[in-house]
GUFILUM-88274 format. One record per residue: residue in three letters; x, y, z of N, C-alpha, C, O in turn. Coordinates in steps of 0.2 Angstrom, whole numbers, padded with zeros to 4 digits, always signed. Atoms other than C-alpha are relative to their C-alpha. Layout:
# residues N
ALAXYZXYZXYZXYZ
...
This chain:
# residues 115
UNK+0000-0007+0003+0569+0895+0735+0006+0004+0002+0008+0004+0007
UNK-0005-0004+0000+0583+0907+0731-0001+0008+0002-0007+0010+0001
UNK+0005-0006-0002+0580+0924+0739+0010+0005-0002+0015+0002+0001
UNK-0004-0004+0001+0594+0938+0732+0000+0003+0005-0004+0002+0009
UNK+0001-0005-0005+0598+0951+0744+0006+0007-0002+0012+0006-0002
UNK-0005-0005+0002+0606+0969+0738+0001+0003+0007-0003+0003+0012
UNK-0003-0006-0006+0616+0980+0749+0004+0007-0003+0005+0007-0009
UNK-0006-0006+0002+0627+0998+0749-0003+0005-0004-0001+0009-0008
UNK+0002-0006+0005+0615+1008+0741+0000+0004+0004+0001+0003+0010
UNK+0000-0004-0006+0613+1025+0748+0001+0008-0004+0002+0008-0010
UNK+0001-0006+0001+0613+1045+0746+0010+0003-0002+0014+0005+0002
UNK-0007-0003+0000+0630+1051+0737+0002+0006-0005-0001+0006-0010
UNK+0000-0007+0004+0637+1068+0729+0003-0004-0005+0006-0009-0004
UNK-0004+0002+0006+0641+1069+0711+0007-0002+0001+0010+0001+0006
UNK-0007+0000+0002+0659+1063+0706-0001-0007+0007+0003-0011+0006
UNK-0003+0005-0004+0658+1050+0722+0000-0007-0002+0000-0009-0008
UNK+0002+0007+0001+0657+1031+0723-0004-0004+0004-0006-0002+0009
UNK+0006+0004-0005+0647+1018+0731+0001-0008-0003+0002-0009-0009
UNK+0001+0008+0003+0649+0996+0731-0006-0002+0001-0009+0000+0007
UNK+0005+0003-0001+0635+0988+0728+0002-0008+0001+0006-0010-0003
UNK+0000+0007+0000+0634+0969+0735-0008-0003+0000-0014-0001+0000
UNK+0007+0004+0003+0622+0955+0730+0002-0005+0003+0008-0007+0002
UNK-0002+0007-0002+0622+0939+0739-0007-0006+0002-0012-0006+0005
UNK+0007+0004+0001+0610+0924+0738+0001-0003+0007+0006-0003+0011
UNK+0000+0002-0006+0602+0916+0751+0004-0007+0003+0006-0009+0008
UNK-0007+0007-0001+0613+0899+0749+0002+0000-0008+0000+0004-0012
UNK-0003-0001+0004+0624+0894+0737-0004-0003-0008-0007-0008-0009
UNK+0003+0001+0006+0618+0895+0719+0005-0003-0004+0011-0001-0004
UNK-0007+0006+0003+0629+0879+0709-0001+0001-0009-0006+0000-0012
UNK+0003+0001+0008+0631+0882+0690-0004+0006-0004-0005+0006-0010
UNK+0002-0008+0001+0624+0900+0689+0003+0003-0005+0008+0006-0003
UNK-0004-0002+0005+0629+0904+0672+0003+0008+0000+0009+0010-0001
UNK-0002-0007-0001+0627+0924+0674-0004+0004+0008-0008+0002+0012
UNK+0002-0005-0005+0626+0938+0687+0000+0007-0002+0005+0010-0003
UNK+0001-0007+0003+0621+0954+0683-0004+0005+0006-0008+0003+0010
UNK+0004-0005-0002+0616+0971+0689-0003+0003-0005+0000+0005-0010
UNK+0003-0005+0004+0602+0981+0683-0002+0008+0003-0001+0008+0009
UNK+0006-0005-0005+0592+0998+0688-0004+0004-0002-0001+0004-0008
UNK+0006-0004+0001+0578+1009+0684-0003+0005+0007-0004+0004+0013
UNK+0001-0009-0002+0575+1027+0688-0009-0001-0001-0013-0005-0004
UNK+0006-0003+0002+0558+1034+0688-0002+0002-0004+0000+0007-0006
UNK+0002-0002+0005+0548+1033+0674+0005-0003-0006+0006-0001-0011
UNK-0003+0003+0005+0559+1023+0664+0003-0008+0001+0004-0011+0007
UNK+0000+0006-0002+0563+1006+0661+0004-0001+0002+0008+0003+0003
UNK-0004-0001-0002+0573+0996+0669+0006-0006-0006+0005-0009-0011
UNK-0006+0000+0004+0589+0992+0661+0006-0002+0002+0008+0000+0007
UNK-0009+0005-0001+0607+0981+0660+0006+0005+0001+0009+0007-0004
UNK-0007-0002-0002+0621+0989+0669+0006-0004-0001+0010-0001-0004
UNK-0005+0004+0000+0634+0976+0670-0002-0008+0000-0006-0011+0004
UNK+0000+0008-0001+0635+0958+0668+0006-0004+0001+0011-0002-0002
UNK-0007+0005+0001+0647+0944+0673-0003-0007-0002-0009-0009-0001
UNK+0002+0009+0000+0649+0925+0666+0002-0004+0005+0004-0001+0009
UNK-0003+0004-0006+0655+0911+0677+0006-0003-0003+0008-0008+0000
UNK-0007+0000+0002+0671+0912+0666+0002+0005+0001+0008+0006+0001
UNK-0004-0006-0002+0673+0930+0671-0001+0006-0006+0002+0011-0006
UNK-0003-0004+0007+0670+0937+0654-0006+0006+0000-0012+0004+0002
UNK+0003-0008-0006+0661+0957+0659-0003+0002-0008+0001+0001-0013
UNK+0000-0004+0001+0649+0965+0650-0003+0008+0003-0007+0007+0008
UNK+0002-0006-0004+0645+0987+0653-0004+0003-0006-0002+0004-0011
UNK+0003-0004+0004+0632+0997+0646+0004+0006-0002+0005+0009+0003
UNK-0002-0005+0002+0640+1010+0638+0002+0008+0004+0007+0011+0004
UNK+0001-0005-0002+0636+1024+0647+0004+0000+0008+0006+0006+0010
UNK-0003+0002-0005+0645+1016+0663+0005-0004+0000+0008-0006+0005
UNK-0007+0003+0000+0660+1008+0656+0005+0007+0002+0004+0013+0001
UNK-0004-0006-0002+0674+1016+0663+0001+0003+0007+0005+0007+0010
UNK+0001-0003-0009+0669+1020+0680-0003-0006+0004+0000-0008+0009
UNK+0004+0007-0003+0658+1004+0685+0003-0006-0001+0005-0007-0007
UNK-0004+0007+0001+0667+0987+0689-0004-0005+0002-0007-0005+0008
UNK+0004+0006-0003+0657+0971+0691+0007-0005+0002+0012-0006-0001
UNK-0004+0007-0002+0665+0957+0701-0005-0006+0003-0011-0005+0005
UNK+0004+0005-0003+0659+0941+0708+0006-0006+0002+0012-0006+0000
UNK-0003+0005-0005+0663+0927+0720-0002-0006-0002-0003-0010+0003
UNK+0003+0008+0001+0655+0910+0710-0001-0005+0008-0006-0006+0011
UNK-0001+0004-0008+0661+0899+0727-0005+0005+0003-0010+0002+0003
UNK+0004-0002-0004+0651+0911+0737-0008+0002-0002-0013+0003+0002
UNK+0007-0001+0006+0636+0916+0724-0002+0007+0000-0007+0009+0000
UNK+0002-0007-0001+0640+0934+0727-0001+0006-0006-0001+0001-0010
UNK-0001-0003+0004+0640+0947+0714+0001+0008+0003-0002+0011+0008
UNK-0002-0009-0004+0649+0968+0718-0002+0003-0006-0003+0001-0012
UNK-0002-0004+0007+0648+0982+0707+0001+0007+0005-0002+0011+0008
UNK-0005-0006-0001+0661+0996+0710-0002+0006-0004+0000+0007-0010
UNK+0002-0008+0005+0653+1014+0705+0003+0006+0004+0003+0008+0009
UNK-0004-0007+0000+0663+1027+0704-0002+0006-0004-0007+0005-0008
UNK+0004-0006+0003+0661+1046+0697-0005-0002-0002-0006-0004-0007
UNK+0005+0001+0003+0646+1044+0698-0004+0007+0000-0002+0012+0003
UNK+0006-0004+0002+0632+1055+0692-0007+0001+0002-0010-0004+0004
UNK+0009+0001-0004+0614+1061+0696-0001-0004-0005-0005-0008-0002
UNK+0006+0003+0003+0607+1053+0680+0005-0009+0001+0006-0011-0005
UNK+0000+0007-0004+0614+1035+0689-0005-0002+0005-0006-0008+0007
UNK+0004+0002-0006+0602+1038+0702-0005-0004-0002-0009-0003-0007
UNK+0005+0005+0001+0590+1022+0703+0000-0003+0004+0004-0003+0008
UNK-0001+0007-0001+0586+1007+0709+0004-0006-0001+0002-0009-0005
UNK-0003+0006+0004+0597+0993+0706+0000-0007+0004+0000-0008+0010
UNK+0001+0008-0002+0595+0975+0707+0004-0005-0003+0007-0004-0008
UNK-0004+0005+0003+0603+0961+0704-0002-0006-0003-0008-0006-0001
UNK+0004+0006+0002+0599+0945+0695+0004-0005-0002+0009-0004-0005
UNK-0005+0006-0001+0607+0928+0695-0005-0004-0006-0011-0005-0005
UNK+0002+0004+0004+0603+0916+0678+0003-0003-0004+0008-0002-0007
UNK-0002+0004+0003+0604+0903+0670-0003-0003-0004-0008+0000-0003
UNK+0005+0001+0003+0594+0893+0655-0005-0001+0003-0010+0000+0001
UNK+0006+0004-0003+0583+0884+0667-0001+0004+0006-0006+0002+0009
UNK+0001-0005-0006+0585+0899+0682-0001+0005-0002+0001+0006-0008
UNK-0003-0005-0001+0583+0914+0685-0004+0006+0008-0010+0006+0009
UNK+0001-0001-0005+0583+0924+0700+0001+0009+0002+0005+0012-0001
UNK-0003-0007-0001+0583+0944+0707-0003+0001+0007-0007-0003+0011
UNK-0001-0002-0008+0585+0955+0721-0007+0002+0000-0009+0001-0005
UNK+0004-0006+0001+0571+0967+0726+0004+0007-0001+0001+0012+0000
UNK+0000-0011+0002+0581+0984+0723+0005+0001+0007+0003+0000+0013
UNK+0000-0007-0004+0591+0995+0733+0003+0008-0003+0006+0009-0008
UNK+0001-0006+0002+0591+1013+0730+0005+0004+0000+0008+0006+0006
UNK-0007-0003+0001+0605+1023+0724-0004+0009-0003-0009+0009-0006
UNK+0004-0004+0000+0603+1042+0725+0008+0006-0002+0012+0008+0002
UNK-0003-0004-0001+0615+1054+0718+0000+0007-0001-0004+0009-0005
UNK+0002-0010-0001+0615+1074+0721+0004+0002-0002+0009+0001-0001
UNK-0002-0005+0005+0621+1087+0710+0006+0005+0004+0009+0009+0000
């Protein structure tokens, strides 16, 4: 059993930054993609950033340009680099590791930012 584990979430004012890390509990071999998502209250949750295991990035729109995803394949980590961030970024975010025959997530850590 694969168990995710998010970090770095936390309480930060408009305009700042925050990394989020994601890291499995052993190594996941052949894990096609790695992705962060999050969900706010009251609404779904939803695809912020993905990576492939060539490296090739996608961003929701609304967070291209400030949010950086990266990942460590060898290690089965995945980061995501949020900058100027805003209140309507405040969420949960989780991460999710998959492949056609996997697929795996965090439970959530809680990103919270203030006006």
């Amino acid at each position: 059993q694969v168990h995710l584990v998010e970090s770095g979430g936390g309480l930060v004012q408009a305009g700042g930054s925050l990394r989020l890390s994601c890291a499995a509990s052993r190594v996941i071999s052949l894990i096609n993609t790695m992705a962060w998502y999050r969900q706010a209250p009251g609404k779904q949750r939803e695809l912020v950033a993905s990576i492939t295991r060539g490296g090739i990035t996608d961003y929701q729109d609304s967070v291209k340009g400030r949010f950086t995803i990266s990942r460590d394949s060898a290690k089965s980590t995945v980061d995501l680099q949020m900058t100027s961030l805003k209140p309507e970024d405040s969420a949960v975010y989780s991460c999710r590791a998959y492949s056609h025959d996997r697929n795996y997530w965090g439970e959530g850590t809680q990103v919270t930012v203030s006006s």
